[in-house]
ZAMARGU-4260 file (C-alpha; in steps of 0.2 Angstrom, whole numbers, plus 5000, padded with zeros to 4 digits):
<rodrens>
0) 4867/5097/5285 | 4850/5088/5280 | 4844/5081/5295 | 4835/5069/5287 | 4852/5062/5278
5) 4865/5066/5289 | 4881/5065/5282 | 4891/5047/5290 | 4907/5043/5285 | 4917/5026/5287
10) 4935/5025/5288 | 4946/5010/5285 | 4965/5012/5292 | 4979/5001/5284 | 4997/4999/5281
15) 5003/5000/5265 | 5008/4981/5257 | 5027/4980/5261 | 5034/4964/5263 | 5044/4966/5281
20) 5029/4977/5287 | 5010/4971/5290 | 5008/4955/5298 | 5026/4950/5305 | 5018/4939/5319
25) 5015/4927/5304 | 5032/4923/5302 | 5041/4912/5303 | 5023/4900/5297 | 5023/4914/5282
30) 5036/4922/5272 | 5034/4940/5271 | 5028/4940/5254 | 5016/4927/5258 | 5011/4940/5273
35) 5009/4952/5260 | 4998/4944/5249 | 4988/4939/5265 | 4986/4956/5268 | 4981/4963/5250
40) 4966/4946/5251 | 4961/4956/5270 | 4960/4971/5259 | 4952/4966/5245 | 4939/4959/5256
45) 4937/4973/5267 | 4936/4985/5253 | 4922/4975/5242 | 4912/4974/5256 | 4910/4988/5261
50) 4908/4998/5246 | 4893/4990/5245 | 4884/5000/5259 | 4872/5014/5254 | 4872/5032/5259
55) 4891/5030/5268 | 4904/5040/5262 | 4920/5029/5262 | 4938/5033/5265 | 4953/5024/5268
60) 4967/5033/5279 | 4984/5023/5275 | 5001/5025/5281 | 5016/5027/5278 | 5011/5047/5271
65) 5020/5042/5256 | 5009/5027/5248 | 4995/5037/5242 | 4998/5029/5223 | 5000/5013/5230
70) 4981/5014/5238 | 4974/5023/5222 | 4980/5006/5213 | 4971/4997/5228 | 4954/5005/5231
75) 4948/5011/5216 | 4935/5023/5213 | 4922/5025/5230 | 4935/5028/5241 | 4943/5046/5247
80) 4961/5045/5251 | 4969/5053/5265 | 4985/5053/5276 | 4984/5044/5295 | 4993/5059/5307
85) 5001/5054/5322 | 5015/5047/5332 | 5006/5032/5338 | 4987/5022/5335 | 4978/5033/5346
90) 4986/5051/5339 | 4981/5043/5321 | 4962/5037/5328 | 4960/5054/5336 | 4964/5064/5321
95) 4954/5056/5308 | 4938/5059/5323 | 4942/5079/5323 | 4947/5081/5307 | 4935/5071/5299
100) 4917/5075/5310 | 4923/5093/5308 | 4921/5092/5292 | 4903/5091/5294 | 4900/5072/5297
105) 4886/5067/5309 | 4894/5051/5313 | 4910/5044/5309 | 4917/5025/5309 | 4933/5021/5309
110) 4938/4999/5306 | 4952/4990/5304 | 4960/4981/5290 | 4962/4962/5301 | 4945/4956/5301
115) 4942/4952/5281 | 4926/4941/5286 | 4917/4956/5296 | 4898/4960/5287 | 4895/4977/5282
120) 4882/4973/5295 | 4893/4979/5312 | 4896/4997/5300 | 4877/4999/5296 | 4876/4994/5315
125) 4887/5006/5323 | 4878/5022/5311 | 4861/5018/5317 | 4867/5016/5337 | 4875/5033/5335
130) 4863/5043/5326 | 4847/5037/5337 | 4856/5049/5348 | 4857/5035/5366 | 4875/5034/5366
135) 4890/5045/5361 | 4904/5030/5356 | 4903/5014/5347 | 4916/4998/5347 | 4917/4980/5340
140) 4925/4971/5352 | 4940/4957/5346 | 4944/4942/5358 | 4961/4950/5358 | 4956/4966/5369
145) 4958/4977/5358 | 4944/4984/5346 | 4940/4980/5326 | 4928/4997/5325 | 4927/5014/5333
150) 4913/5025/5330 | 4909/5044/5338 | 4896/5058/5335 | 4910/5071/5342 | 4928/5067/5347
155) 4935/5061/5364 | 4950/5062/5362 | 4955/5055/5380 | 4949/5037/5375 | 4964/5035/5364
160) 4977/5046/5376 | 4989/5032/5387 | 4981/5019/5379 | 4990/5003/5383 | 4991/4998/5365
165) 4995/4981/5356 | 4990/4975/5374 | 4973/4964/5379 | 4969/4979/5391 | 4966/4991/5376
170) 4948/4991/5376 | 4945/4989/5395 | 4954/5001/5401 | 4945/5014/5386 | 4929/5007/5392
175) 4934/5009/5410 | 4938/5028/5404 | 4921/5032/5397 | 4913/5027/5412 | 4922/5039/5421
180) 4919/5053/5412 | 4901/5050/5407 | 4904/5045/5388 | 4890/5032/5383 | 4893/5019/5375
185) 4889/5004/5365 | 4898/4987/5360 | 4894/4979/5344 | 4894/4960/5342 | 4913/4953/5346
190) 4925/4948/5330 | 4940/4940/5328 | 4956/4950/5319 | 4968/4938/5311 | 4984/4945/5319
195) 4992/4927/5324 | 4995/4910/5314 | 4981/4901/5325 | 4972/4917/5320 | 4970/4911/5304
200) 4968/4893/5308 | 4952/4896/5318 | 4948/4907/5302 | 4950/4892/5290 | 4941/4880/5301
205) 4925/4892/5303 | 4925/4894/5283 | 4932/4877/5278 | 4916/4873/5267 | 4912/4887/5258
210) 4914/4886/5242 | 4929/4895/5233 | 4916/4904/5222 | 4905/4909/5236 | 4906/4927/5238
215) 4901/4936/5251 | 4913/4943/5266 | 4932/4936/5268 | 4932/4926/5253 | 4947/4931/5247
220) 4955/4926/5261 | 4951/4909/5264 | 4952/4907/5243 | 4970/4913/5248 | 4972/4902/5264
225) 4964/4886/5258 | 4979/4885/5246 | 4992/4883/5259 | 4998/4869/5265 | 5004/4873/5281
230) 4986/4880/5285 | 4976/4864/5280 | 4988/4854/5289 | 4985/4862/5305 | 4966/4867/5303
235) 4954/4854/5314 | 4941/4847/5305
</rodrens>
């Protein structure tokens, strides 16, 4: 490896668009094929932004194991396409660490899918914590507990084992673990997933003036949102 351009990689983890299956705590305010267009506009945005970051290798690690046509159709060109392994979210987070950083990576990033608005910022963010060599993890804190990013220079595969996932004590009680056992570590700037329908509320409010040809991060999203009814009738402002 060129110590001077070490190899990073980022990994974005999503589900594969089936109505039924991503973003069931929407309904009964969506349909579940209004949940799945929500979750093609999360994304589209994730995916735009962060193909444009430079000298990143980019991946997307999907699941179920059989949509790999579904994401060529999605991504595009930029993006390696792989397989998530594992019974549950930390056996899957844990894998793409020792499989991936084993392949030669310096640093690897993994991020989720829920946070369509997040800058390309946090990733660039997270790279340059790890590789100035002060700590060994990154993570983006959401309000939720949980965490929207990941990042490690080696694996530690005991921050994702008895995780109390889908629970506000994910990322305390990961943090709590680190501690323990001597892994430094760094939190990026908080962000807010969209898992809920006051979620996305609290979402169209902080972008309620933009401009539908704006560009820039979650724009798809709130081009998508700002066409619903039920979300402009509830939003604040």
């Amino acid at each position: 490896m060129d110590q001077n351009h070490p190899k990073l990689l980022l990994v974005v983890v999503a589900k594969a668009p089936v109505p039924g299956e991503v973003k069931t705590r929407l309904l009964p305010h969506f349909t579940p094929e209004e949940a799945v267009d929500l979750y093609r506009c999360f994304l589209q945005d994730r995916l735009e932004e962060v193909g444009r970051l430079k000298g990143i290798d980019l991946a997307v690690a999907f699941t179920p194991a059989g949509a790999r046509g579904t994401f060529s159709r999605i991504t595009g060109n930029g993006f390696n396409l792989f397989a998530q392994k594992g019974d549950d979210l930390g056996q899957r987070l844990n894998n793409i660490f020792i499989d991936k950083l084993d392949q030669g990576y310096a640093a690897v990033s993994i991020i989720d899918s829920d946070t369509p608005d997040m800058p390309r910022s946090m990733v660039e963010q997270s790279f340059q914590a790890l590789m100035s060599g002060g700590v060994d993890t990154v993570f983006g804190p959401c309000k939720d507990g949980g965490y929207y990013l990941a990042g490690m220079r080696q694996p530690h595969p005991e921050l994702f084992e008895d995780i109390p996932w889908s629970t506000d004590a994910v990322l305390p009680v990961t943090l709590q673990r680190a501690d323990r056992l001597g892994i430094r570590t760094m939190l990026l700037p908080a962000w807010n997933d969209l898992d809920t329908f006051e979620d996305l509320i609290d979402f169209y409010d902080r972008h309620k003036y933009r401009l539908p040809d704006a560009g820039g991060p979650g724009q798809n999203t709130f081009n998508f949102l700002s066409h619903l009814e039920n979300i402009k009738r509830h939003h604040t402002g």
